[in-house]
C-alpha positions as CSV (number, residue, x, y, z in Angstrom):
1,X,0.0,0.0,0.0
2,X,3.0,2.6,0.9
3,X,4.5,1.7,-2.4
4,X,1.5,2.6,-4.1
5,X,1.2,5.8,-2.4
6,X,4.7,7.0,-2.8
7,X,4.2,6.1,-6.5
8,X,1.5,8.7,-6.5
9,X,3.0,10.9,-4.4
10,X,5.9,11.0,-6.4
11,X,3.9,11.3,-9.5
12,X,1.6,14.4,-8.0
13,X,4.8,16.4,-6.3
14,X,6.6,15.6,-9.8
15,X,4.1,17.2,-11.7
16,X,4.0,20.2,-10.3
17,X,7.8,21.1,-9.3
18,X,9.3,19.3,-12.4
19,X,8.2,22.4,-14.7
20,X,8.5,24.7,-11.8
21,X,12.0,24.6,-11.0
22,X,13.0,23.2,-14.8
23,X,14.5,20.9,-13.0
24,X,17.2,19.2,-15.5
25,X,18.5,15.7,-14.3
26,X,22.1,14.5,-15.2
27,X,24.0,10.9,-14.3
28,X,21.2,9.1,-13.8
29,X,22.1,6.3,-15.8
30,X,24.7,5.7,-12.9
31,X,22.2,5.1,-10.6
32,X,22.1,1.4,-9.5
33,X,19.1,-0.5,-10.4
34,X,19.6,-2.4,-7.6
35,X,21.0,-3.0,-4.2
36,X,21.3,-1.3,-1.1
37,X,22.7,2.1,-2.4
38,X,23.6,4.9,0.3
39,X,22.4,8.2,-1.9
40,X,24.2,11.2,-0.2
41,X,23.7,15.0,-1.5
42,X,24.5,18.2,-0.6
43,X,21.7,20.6,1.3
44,X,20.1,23.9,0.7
45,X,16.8,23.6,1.0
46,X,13.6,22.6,1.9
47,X,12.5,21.2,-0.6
48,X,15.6,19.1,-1.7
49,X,14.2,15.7,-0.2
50,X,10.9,16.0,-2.8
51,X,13.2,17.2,-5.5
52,X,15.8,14.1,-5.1
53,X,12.8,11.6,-4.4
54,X,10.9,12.9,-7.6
55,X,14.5,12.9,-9.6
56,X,15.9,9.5,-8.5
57,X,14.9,5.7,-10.3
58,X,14.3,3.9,-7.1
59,X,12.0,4.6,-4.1
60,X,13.9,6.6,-1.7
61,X,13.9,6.2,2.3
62,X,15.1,9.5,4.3
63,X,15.9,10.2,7.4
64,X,13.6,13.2,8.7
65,X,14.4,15.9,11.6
66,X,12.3,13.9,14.8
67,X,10.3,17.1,15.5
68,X,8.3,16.2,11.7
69,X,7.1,13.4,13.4
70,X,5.0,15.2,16.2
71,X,2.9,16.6,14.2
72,X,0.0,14.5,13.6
73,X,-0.5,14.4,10.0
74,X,2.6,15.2,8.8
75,X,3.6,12.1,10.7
76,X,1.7,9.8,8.9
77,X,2.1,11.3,5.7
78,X,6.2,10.9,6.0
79,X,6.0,7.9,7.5
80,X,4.1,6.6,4.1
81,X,6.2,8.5,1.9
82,X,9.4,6.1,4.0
83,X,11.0,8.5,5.9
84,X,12.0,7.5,9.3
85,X,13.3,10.0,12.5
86,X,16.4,11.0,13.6
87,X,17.2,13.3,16.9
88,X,19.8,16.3,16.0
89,X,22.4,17.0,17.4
90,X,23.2,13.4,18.9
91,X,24.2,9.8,18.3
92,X,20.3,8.1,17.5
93,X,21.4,4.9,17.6
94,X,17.7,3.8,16.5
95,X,18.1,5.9,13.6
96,X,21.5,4.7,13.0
97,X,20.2,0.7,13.2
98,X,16.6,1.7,11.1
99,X,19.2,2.7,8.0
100,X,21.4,0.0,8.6
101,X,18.4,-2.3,7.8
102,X,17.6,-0.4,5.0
103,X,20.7,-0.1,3.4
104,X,20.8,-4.5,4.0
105,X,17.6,-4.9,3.0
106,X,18.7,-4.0,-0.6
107,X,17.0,-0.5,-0.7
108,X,18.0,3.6,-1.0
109,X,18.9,5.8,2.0
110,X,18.6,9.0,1.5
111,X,21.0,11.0,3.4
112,X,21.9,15.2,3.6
113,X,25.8,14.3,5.2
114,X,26.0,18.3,6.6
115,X,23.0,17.6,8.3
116,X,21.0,21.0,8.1
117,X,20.7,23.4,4.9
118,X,23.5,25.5,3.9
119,X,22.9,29.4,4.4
120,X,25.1,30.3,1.9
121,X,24.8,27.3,-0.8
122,X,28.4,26.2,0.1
123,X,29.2,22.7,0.8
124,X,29.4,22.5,4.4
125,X,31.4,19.8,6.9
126,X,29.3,16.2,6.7
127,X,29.0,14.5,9.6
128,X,30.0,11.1,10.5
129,X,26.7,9.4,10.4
130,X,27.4,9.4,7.1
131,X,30.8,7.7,6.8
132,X,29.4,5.1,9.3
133,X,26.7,4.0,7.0
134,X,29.1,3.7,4.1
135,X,31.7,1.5,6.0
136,X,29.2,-0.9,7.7
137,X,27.5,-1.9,5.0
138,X,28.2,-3.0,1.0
139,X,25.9,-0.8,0.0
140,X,27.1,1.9,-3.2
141,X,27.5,5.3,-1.9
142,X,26.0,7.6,-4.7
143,X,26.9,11.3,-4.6
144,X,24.3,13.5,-5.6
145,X,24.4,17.7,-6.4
146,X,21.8,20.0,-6.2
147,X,22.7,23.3,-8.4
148,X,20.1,26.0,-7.0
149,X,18.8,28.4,-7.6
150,X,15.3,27.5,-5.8
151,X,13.5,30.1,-8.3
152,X,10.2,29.6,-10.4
153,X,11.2,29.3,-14.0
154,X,14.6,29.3,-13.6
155,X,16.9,26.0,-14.0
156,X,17.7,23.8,-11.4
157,X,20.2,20.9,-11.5
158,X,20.5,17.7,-9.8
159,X,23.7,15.3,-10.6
160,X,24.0,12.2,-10.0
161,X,27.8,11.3,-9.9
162,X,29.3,7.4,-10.7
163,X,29.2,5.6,-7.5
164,X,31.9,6.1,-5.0
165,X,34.7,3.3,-4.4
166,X,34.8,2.6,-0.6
167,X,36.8,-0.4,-0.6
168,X,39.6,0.2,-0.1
169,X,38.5,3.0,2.9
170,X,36.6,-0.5,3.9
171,X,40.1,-2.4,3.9
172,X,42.0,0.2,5.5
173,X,39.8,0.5,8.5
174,X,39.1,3.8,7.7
175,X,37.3,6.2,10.3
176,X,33.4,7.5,9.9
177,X,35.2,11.2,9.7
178,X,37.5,10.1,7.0
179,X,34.6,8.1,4.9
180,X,32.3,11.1,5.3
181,X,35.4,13.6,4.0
182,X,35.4,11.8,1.2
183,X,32.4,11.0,0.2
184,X,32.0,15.0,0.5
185,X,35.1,15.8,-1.7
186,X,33.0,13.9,-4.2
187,X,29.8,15.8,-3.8
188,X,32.2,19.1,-3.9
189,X,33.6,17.7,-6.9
190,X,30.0,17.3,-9.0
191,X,29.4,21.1,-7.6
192,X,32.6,22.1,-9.0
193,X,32.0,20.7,-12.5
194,X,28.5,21.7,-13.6
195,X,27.5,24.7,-11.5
């Protein structure tokens, strides 16, 4: 039943932002078709979780700020649409074990590594929840751009970069902080080329 509704979710919220925002999508043939993929972008603004849900091939599960989640409808529309809580600020280790099952369950995370949007469009630090995710599991870690600006009519990008290697980050025993570093260079890296 969810999967029907996020279709049509995705379907209504596509409709109407797609021509909006001219929203052009690029890399998407990267994507994989399947698997337990770890999709990680860059964040500035609200509306970057609809725009990389309606963009991306594969049903999408995000983690959402836990304060969504108290509000009664909103709740149970998020919660339909797969997105699952996580407390700011702090190690959730029930977020941190709900993505975990995700990621091994063979389906797409959704993640915004700096944790909070960017007031001035740069790429900020990501935090380590990030890098833990990606050395836990086997899932791909696909980098992902958003190229603003948010204005009607005007054209907004989202990249989809080759997914990352993080074997050998994996082999070396890498820490959360240095997986998340790089998977951020990599982000910085698709901002670089196509804004």
């Amino acid at each position: 039943m969810t999967l029907d509704f996020y279709s049509f979710a995705k379907g209504v919220v596509k409709g109407i932002l797609k021509p909006l925002y001219r929203v052009e999508v690029i890399g998407i043939e990267q994507f994989p078709k399947e698997g337990g993929v770890l999709l990680c972008a860059n964040h500035i603004s609200n509306l970057d979780p609809p725009i990389v849900g309606i963009t991306a091939p594969r049903p999408i599960h995000f983690m959402a700020k836990e304060e969504l989640f108290h509000v009664p409808v909103l709740k149970n529309l998020i919660s339909s649409l797969h997105a699952f809580p996580v407390k700011r600020g702090m190690s959730d280790r029930q977020a941190l074990r709900v993505g975990l099952d995700v990621l091994k369950q063979g389906h797409v995370l959704g993640i915004f590594p700096e944790g909070t949007r960017s007031k001035d469009g740069k790429l900020q630090k990501g935090l380590s929840g990030v890098g833990f995710f990606a050395l836990r599991t086997n899932a791909a870690v696909v980098p992902c751009a958003i190229i603003g600006p948010y204005r009607p009519f005007k054209k907004l990008k989202v990249v989809y970069g080759a997914p990352i290697h993080m074997e050998p980050l994996r082999a070396k025993k890498a820490s959360p902080e240095e997986a998340t570093d790089y998977i951020m260079d990599h982000i910085q890296a698709l901002l670089d080329q196509y804004q």
